[in-house]
N, C-alpha and C positions, 0 to 999 in steps of 0.2 A: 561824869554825867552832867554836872552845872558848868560845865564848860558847852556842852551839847544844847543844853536848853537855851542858856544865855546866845550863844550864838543864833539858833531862829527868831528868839524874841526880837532882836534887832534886825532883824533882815526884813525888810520893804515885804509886805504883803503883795506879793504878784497877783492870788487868785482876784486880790479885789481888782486888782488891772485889770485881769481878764473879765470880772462880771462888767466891769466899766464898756469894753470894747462889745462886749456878749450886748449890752445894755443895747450901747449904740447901734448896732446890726439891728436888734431887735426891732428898736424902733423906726429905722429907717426903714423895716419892710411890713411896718404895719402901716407906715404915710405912705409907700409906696404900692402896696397890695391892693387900695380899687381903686386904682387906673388900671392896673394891671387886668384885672376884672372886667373893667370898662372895654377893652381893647378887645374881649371874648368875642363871639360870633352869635350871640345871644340881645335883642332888645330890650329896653328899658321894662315893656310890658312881656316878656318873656320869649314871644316870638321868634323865630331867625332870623337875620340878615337874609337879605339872597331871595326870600321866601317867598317875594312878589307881592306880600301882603302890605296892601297902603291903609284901607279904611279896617273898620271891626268886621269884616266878612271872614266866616266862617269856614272851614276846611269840611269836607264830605266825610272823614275820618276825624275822629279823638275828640268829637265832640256828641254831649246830651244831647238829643232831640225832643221835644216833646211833641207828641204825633196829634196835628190840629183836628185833622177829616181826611176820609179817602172816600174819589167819586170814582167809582165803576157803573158802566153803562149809563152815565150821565145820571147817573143819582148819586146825592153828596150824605153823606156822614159825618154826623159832627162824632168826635173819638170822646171818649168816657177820660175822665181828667187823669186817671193813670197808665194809658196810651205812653209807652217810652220807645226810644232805640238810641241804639249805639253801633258805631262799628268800629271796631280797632283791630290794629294788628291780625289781617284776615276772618275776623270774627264776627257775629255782630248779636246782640242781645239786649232782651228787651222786654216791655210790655204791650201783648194785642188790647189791654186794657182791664181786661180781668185775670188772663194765665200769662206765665212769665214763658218766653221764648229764647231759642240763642237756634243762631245756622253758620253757618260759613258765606262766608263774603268778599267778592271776588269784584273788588274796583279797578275799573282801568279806565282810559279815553273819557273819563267825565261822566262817567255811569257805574254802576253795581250789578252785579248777579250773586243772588242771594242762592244756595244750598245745605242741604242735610240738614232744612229746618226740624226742630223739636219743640216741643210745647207742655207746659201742665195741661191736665183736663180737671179743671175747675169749672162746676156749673155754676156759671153766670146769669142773672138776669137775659131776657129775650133780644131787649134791645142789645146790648152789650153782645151778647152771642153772635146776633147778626154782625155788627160792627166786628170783631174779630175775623169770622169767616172772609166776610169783604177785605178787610187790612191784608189778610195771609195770604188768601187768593193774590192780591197785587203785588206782593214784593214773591211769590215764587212762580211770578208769571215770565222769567226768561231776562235779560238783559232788561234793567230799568236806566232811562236816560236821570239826570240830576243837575237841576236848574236851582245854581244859587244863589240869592238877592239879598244885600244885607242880613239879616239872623234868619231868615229862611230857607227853607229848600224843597221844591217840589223833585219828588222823583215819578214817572210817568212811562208807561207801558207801551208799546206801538201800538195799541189802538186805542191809545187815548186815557186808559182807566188813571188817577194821579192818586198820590198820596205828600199831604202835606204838612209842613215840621215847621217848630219853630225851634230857633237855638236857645238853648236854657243858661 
């Protein structure tokens, strides 16, 4: 057996070779891993490549909105400051300003069709009430068009009624 022992004792430590060479890999793929990165299909501010997006204008989808006023029949409302919406992944959900809502959301050609809207019934304030009624009326009035400007967005009804956002 001291023949056995004495024999490893002198024999060259390989594992530390191999952490040596483990070492080296290791590190050469952590200098190398962001450019690697870099190379992705992803931009610096998160966005895609490809995506057309040059200035901070906003996407109709994946983004807060905060609902400014909606004008039906040429009278404007200003929205109650917890007015929200969202639409994602065919959804969209939100606040008429006082009851939280969600419907289906049906964007295509630069427009939306909002359906199978649902709502809490929370009594609200008079003003606030009206301002809802008008909001909910507007977006399940049929195909809304969607005009967007910098962090804004009006979307607007064929005869006119609009409803307008800003991006949050």
């Amino acid at each position: 057996m001291d023949g056995h022992r004495s024999r490893h004792r002198n024999r060259p430590r390989r594992t530390g070779e191999r952490r040596t060479g483990s070492t080296l890999r290791l590190a050469a793929v952590l200098a190398f891993a962001p450019l690697a990165v870099a190379c992705g299909d992803e931009q610096a501010d998160g966005r895609r490549a490809g995506s057309g997006a040059v200035g901070a204008e906003p996407s109709l989808t994946g983004v807060p909105w905060k609902v400014d006023g909606v004008t039906v029949d040429g009278t404007t409302r200003r929205a109650p400051e917890d007015a929200r919406l969202r639409i994602e992944n065919g959804k969209a959900a939100g606040s008429y300003g006082c009851n939280a809502f969600s419907a289906k959301a049906d964007v295509q050609d630069g427009g939306v069709r909002f359906s199978d809207a649902r709502a809490t019934r929370m009594a609200c304030g008079t003003r606030t009430m009206d301002f809802e009624r008008a909001l909910a009326g507007v977006l399940a009035d049929g195909a809304l068009t969607s005009e967007i400007k910098a962090d804004t967005q009006t979307l607007g009804t064929a005869d006119g009624d609009r409803v307008r956002l800003t991006g949050e």
